[in-house]
LUMNUTOR-449134 format. One line per 3 residues: number of its first residue (from 1); their letters; for each residue x, y, z of N, C-alpha, C. Coordinates in pm, whole numbers. Layout:
N
NUM> A> X Y Z X Y Z X Y Z  ...
REM end
This chain:
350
1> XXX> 8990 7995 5928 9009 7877 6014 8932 7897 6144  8891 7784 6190 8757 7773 6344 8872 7790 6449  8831 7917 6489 8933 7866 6654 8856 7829 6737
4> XXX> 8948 7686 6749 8923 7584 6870 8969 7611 7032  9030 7716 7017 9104 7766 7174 8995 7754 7263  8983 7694 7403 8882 7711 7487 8891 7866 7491
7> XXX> 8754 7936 7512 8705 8027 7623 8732 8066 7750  8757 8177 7776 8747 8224 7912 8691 8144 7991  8536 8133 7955 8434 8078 8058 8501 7920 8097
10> XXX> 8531 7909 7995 8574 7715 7994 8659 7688 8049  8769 7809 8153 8906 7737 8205 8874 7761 8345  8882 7711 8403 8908 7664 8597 8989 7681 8629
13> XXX> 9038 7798 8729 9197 7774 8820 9147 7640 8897  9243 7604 8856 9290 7441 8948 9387 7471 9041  9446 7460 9123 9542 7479 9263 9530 7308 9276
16> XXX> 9677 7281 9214 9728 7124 9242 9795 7165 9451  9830 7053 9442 9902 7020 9557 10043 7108 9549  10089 7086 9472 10214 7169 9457 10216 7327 9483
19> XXX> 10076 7382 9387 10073 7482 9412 9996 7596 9564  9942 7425 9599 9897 7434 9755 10025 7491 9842  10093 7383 9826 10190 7413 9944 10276 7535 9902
22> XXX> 10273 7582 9767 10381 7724 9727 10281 7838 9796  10134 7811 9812 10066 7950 9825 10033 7884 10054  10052 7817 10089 10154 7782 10239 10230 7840 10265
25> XXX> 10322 7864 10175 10475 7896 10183 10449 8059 10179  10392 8081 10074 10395 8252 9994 10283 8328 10133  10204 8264 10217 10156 8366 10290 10207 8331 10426
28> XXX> 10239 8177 10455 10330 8125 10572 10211 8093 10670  10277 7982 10721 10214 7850 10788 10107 7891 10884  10094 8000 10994 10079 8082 11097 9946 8144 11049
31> XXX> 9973 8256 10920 9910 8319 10895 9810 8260 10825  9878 8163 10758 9726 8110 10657 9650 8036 10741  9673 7967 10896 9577 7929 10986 9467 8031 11022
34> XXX> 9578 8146 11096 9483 8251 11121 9352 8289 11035  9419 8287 10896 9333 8374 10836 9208 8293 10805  9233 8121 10759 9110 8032 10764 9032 8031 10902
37> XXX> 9118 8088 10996 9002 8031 11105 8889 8188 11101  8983 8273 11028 8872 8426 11055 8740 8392 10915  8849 8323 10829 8676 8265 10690 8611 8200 10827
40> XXX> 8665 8072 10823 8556 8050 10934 8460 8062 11041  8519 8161 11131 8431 8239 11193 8342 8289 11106  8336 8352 11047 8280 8458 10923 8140 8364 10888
43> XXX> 8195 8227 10848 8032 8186 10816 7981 8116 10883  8026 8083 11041 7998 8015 11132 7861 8137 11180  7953 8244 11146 7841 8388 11242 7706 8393 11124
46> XXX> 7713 8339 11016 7571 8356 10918 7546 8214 10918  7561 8071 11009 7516 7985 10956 7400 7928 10924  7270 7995 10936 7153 7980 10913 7139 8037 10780
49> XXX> 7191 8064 10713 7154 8103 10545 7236 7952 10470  7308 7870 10508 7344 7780 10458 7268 7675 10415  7296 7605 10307 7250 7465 10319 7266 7357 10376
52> XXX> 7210 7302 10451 7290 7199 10563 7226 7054 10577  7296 6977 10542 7296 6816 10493 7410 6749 10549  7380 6582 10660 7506 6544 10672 7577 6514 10569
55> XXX> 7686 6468 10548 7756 6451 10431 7709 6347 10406  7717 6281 10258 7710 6157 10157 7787 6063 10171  7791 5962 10280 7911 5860 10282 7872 5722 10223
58> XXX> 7938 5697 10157 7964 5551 10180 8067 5461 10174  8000 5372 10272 8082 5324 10385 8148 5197 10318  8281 5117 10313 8302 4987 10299 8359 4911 10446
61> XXX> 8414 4778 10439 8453 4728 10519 8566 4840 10597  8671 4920 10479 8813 4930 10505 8803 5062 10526  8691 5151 10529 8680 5290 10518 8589 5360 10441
64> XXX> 8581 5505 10446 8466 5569 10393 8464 5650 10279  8396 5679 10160 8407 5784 10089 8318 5873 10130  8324 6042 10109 8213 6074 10123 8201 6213 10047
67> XXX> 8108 6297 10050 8060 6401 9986 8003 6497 10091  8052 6635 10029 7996 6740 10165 7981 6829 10117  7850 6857 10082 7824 6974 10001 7757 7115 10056
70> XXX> 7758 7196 10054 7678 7310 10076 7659 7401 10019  7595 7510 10033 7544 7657 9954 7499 7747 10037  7593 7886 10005 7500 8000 10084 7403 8107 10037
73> XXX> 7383 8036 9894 7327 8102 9783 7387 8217 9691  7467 8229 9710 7570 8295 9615 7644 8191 9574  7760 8129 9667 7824 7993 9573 7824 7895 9648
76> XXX> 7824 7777 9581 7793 7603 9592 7940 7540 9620  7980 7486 9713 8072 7375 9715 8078 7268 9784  8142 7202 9701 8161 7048 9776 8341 6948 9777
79> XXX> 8282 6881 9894 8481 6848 9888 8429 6694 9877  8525 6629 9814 8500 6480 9847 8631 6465 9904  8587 6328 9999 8709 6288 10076 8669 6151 10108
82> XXX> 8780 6069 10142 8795 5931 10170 8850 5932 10324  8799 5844 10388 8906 5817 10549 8897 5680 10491  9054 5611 10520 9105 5460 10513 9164 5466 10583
85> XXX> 9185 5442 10747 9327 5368 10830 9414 5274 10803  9366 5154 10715 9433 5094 10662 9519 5118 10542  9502 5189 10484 9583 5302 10420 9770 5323 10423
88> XXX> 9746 5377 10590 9891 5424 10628 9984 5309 10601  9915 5180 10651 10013 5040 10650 10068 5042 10494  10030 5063 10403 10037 5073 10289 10129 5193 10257
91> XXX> 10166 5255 10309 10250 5369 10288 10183 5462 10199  9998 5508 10244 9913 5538 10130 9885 5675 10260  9791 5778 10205 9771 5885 10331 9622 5835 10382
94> XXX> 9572 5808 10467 9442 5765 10567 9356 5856 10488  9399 6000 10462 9309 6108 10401 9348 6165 10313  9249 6135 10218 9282 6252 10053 9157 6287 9996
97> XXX> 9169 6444 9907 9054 6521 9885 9061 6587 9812  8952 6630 9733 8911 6740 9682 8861 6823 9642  8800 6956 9618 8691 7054 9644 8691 7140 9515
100> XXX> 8562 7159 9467 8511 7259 9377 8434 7360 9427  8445 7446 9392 8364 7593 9447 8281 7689 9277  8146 7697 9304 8077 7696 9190 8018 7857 9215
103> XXX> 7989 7883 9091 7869 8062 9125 7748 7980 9082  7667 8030 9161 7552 7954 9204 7426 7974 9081  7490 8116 9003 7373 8163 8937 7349 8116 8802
106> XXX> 7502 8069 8776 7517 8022 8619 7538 7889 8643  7626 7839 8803 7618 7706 8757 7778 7638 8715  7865 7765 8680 7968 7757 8650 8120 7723 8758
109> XXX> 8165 7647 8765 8284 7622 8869 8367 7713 8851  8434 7765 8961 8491 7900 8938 8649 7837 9038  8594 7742 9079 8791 7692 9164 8751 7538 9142
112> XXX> 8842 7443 9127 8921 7316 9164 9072 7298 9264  9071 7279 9359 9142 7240 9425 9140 7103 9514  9278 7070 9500 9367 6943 9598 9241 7053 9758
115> XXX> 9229 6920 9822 9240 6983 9945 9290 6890 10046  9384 6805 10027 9421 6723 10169 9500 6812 10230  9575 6862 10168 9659 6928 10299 9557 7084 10262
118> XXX> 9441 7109 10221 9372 7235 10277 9280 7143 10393  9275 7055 10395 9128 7005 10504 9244 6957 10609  9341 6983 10649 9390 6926 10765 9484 7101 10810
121> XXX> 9439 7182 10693 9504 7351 10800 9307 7395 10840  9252 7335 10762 9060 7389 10821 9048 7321 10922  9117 7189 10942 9016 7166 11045 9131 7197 11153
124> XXX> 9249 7214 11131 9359 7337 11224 9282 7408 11323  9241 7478 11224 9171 7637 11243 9078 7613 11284  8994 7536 11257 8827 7502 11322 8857 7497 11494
127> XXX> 8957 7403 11485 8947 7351 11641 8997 7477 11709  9121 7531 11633 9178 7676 11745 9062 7729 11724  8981 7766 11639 8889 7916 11633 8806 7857 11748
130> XXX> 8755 7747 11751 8664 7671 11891 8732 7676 12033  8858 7628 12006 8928 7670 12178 8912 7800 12187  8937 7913 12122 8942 8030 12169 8798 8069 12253
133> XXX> 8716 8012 12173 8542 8025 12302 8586 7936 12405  8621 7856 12388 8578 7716 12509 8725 7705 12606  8852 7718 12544 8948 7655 12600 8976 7758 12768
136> XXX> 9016 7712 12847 9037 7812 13007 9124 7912 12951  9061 8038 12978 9165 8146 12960 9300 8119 13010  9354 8160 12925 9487 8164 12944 9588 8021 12961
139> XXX> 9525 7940 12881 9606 7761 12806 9701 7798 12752  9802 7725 12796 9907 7753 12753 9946 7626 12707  9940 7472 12758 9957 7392 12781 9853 7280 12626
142> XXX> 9904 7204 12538 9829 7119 12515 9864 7016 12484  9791 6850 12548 9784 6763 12517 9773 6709 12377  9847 6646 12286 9816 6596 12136 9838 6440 12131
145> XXX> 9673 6414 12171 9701 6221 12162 9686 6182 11985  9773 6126 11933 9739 6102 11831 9840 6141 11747  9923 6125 11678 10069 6209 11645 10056 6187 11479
148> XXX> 9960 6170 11382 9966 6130 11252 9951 6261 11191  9888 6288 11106 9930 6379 10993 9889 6513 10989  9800 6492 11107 9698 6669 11167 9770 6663 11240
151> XXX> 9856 6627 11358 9883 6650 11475 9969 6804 11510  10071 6822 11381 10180 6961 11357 10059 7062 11360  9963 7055 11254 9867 7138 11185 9794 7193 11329
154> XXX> 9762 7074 11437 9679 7109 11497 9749 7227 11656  9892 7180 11637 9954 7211 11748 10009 7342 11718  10066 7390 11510 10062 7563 11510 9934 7610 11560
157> XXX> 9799 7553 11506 9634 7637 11512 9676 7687 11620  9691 7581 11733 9644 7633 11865 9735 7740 11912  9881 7756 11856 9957 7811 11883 9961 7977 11819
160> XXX> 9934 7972 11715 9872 8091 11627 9771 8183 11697  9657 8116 11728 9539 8147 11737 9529 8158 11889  9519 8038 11974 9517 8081 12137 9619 8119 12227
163> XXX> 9739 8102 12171 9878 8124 12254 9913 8001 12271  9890 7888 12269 9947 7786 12373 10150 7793 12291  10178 7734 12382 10346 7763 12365 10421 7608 12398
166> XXX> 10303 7525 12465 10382 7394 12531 10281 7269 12449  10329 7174 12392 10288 7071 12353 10332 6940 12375  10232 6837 12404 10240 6762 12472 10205 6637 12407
169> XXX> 10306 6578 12318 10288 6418 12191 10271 6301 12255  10180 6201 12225 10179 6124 12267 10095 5984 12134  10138 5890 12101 10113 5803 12039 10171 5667 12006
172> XXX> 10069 5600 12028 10091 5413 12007 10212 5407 11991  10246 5471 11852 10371 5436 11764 10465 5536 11792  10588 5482 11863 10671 5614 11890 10719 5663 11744
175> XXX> 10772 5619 11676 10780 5677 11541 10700 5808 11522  10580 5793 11544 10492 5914 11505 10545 6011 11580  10493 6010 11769 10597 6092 11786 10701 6159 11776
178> XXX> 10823 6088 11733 10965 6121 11692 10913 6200 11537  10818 6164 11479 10809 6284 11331 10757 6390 11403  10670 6383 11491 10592 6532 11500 10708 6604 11609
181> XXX> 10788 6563 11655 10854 6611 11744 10898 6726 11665  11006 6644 11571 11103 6671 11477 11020 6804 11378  10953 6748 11336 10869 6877 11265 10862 7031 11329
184> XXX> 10786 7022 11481 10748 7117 11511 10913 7167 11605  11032 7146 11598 11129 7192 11597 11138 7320 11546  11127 7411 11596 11183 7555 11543 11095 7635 11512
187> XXX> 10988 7599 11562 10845 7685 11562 10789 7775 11696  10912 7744 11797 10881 7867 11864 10801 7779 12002  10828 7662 11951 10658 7571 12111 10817 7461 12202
190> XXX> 10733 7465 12332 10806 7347 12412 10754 7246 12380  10841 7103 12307 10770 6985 12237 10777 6919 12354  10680 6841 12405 10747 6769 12512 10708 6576 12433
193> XXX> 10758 6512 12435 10785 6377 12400 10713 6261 12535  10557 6251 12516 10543 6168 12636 10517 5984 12611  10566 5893 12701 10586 5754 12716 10423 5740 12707
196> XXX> 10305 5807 12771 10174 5769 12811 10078 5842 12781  9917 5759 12745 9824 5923 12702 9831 6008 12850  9833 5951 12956 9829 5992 13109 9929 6109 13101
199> XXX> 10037 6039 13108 10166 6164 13099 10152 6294 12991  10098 6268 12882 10081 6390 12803 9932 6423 12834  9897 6460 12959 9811 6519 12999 9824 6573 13128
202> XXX> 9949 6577 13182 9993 6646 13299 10028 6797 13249  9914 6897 13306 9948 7020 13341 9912 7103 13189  9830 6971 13118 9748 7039 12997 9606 7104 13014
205> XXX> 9579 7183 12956 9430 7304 13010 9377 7225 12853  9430 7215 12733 9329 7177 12668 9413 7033 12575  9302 6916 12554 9344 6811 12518 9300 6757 12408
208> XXX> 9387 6742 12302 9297 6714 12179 9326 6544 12131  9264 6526 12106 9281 6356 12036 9237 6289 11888  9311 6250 11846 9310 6253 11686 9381 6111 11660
211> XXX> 9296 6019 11659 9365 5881 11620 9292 5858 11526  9343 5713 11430 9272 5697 11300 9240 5557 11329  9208 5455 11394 9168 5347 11382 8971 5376 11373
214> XXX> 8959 5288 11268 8813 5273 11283 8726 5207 11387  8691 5199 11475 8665 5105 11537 8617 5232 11676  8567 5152 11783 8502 5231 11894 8646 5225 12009
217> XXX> 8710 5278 12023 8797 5282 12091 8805 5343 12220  8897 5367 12309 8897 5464 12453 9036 5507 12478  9036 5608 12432 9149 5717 12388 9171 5730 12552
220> XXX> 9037 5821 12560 9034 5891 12760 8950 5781 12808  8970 5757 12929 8892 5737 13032 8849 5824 13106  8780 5789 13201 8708 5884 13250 8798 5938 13374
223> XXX> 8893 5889 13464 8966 5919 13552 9087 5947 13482  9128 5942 13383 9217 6054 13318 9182 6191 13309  9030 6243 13316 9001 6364 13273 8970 6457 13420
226> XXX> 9019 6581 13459 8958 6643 13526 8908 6752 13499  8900 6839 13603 8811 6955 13601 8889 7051 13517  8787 7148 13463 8833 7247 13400 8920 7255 13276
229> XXX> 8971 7137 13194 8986 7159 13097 8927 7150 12948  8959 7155 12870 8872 7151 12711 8937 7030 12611  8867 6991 12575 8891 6874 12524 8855 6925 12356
232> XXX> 8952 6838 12296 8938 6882 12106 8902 6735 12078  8808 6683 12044 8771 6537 12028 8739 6562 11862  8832 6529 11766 8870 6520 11647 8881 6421 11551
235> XXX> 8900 6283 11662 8910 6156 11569 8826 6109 11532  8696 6117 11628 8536 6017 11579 8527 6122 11491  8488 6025 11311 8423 6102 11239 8349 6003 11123
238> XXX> 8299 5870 11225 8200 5808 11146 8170 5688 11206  8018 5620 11190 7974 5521 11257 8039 5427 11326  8072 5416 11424 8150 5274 11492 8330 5320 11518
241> XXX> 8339 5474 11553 8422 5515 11566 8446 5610 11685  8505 5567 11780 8517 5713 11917 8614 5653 11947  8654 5759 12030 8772 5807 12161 8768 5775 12293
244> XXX> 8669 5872 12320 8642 5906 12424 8558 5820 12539  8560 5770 12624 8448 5673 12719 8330 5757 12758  8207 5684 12741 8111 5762 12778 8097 5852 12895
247> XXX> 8151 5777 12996 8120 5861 13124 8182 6042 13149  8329 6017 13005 8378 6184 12998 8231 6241 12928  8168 6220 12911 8054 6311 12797 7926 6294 12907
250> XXX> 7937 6255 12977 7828 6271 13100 7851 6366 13176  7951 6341 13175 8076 6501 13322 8099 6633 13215  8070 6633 13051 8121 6732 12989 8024 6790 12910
253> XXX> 8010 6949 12903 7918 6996 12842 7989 7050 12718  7871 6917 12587 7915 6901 12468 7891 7022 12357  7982 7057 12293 7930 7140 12178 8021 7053 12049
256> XXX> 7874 7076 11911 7903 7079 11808 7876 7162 11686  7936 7114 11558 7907 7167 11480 7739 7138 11395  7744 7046 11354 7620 7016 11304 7522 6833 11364
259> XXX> 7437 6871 11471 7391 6763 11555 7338 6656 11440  7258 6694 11362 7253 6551 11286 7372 6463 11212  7451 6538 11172 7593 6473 11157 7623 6397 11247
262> XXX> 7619 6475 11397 7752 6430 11467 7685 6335 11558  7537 6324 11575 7482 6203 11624 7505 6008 11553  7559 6094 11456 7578 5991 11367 7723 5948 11391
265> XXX> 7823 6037 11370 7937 6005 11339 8062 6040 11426  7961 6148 11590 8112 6199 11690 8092 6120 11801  8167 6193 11859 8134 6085 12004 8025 6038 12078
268> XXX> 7929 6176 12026 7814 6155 12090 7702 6037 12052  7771 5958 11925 7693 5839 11881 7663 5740 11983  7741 5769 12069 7753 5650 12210 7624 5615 12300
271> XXX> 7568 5839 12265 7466 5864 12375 7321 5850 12325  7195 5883 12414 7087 5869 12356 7047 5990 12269  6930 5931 12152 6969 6025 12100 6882 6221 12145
274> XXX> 6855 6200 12296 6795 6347 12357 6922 6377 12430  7046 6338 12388 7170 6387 12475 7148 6561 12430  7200 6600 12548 7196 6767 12512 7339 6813 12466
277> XXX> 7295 6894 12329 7479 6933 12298 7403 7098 12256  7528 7185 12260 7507 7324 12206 7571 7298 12070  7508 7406 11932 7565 7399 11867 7621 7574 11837
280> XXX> 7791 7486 11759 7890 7640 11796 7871 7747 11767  7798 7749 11625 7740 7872 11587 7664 7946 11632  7593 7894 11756 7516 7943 11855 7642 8040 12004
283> XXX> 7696 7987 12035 7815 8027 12147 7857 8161 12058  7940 8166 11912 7999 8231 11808 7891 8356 11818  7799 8330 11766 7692 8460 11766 7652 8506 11917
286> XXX> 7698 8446 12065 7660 8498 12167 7493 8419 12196  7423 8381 12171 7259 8285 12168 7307 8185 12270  7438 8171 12249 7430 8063 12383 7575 8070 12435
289> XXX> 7568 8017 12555 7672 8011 12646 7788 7900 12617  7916 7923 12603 8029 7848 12614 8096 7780 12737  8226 7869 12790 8260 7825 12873 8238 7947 13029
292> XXX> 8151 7900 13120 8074 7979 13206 8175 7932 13347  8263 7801 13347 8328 7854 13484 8445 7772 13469  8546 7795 13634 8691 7728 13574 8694 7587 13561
295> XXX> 8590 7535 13679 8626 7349 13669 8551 7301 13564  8481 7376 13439 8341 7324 13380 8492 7266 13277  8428 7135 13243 8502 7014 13078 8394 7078 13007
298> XXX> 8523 7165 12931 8409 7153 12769 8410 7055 12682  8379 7008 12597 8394 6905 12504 8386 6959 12321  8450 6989 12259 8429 7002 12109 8406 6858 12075
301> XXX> 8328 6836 12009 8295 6687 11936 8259 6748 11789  8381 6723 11739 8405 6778 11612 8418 6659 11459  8343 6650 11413 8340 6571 11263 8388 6633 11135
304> XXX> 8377 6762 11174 8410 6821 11040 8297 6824 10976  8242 6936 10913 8154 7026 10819 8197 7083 10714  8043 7039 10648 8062 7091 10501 8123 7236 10496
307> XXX> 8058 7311 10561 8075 7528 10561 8212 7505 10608  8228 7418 10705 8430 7483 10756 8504 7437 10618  8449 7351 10474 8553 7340 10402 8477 7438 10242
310> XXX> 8393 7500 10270 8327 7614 10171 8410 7724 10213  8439 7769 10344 8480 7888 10386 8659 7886 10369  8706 7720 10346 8856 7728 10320 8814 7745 10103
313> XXX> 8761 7650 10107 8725 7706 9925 8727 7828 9892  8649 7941 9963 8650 8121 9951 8768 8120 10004  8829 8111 10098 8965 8134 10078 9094 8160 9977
316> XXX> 9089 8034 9925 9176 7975 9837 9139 8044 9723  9022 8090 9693 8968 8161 9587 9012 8312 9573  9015 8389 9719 9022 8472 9680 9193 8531 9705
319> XXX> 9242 8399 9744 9416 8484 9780 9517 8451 9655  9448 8327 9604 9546 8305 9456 9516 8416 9361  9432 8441 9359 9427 8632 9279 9537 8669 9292
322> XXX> 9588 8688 9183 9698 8777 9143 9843 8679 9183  9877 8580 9237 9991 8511 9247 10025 8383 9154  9969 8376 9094 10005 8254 8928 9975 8128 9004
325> XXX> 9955 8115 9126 9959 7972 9196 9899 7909 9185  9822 7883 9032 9702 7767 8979 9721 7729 8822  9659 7689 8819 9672 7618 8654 9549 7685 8610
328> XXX> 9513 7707 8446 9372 7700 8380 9358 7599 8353  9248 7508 8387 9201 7405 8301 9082 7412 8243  9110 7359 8114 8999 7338 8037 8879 7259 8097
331> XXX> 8848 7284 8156 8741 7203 8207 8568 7193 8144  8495 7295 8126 8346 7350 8074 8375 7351 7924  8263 7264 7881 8237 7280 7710 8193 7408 7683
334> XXX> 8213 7498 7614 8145 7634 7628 8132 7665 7437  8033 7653 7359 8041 7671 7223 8002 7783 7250  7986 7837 7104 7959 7956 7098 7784 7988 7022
337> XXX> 7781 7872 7046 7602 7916 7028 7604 7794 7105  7517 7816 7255 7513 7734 7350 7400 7590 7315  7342 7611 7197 7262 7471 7157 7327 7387 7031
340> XXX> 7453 7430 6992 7514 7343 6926 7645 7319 6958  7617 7202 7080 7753 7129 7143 7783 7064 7028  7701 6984 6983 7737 6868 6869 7855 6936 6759
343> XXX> 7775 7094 6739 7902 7119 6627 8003 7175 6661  8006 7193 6737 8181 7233 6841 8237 7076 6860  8210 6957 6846 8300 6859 6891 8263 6805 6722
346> XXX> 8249 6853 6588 8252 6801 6514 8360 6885 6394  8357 7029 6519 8469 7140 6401 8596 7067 6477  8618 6995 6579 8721 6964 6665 8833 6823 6566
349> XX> 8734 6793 6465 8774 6672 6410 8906 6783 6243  8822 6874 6258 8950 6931 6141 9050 7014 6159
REM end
């Protein structure tokens, strides 16, 4: 008799959602920030061996799909993801995703994973691993305009990773507030609950903002912002979308991740396009300067990159080793004489 059993080669750990949040749980909330933001560093410090392309969007009236691929020549991955704001009204998530991680030499996918709730602990970690260059020594204090579904994620990073201990909610919808309050209950931070973006920016050193409406908006003004703190500008992450008012990005010396992206899609879409920004991987390796004095506004103008969600893919790859926390799937046709597919799906019929 033909055994039909897939192959070794032919099964994929898959890591569903479920088994996302068990391998959350199994290394704990804190640590698995930490440890994505140290992948990250890691290939932030080699990012010139990468492949680097803005991502693949396209765009509709109601929101975006898109594609983000890269390679460091050993392995290939890519995440797809959707942003819809209109979404939430629907009781639907604004953001959902997911990522394959390939060996580059054969060609073969070697992970499938859920990544919505991995792309909202990366980009956690992205932003703490970035405050830790940029934010004023010794922040303790942070502003969180924007209270939806990164907001917890973003307020352990910073807490994990830079110390901060005091957080500061603030959003349209008090509802949101009242969830993130409630959430970050018992994690060790002072929640503070503010009426105004103004008020949740009293006595904050670094300020992050994360709203989901599409549209060109003004999160900050410019006399909301003063000297010396760091700003996490997180929400612009596509054409006809900001926060921030121009005149904060005139007063603030900008860093990003990848400038042809983010001319496109961060805040800096506002400006011309010879605006001067550093990029981070440059500060990370020491080539360039971060934060050089106390009253200087830094600015992260952050979109999110392909490598910050390759370096959560190696992650995920290499910690489910040995903890059952994935599925095999059959995924790769794999016969056993590689030029007769036809008769492997014709022994399949007996």
């Amino acid at each position: 008799m033909t055994n039909l059993s897939p192959s070794d080669k032919a099964l994929v750990p898959f890591v569903s959602v479920d088994n996302m949040m068990k391998l959350v749980h199994h290394i704990g909330v804190e640590t698995m920030l930490k440890e994505l933001a140290e992948y990250i560093e890691a290939d932030f410090r080699r990012w010139e061996l990468f492949d680097k392309t803005p991502r693949v969007a396209s765009h509709s009236d109601v929101g975006v799909i898109e594609l983000m691929p890269t390679s460091d020549g050993e392995a290939y991955g890519f995440k797809y993801v959707n942003g819809h704001p209109k979404n939430m009204k629907e009781g639907l998530q604004t953001v959902t995703a997911f990522g394959l991680l390939a060996d580059v030499h054969t060609g073969y996918p070697v992970l499938l994973t859920e990544m919505t709730v991995l792309t909202a602990l990366r980009t956690a970690a992205t932003s703490a691993m970035v405050a830790k260059y940029l934010a004023p020594k010794g922040a303790r204090t942070m502003a969180m305009i924007g209270n939806g579904a990164q907001s917890e994620f973003q307020s352990l990073a910073m807490k994990a990773i830079c110390g901060v201990d005091t957080v500061r909610l603030y959003d349209v919808d008090p509802a949101a507030t009242e969830k993130a309050a409630r959430n970050l209950q018992g994690w060790g931070m002072n929640v503070v609950a503010c009426q105004t973006a103004e008020d949740s920016m009293e006595g904050a050193q670094i300020i992050t903002t994360c709203t989901a409406d599409k549209q060109y908006a003004t999160i900050l003004t410019d006399n909301m912002v003063g000297s010396g703190v760091h700003i996490n500008a997180i929400g612009g992450d596509c054409p006809g979308k900001t926060e921030l008012h121009k005149d904060i990005l005139t007063r603030s010396d900008v860093f990003v991740e990848y400038p042809p992206q983010t001319r496109i899609e961060g805040e800096i879409q506002q400006m011309a396009d010879d605006f001067p920004v550093t990029e981070m991987w440059e500060v990370i390796n020491g080539t360039a300067q971060g934060r050089t004095s106390d009253r200087q506004i830094t600015l992260f103008d952050s979109v999110g990159f392909a490598i910050e969600d390759f370096s959560a893919l190696r992650f995920v790859r290499d910690r489910i080793r040995d903890t059952g926390l994935f599925i095999e799937l059959d995924l790769l046709a794999d016969p056993d004489d590689p030029r007769d597919l036809f008769g492997m799906v014709q022994r399949a019929a007996g």
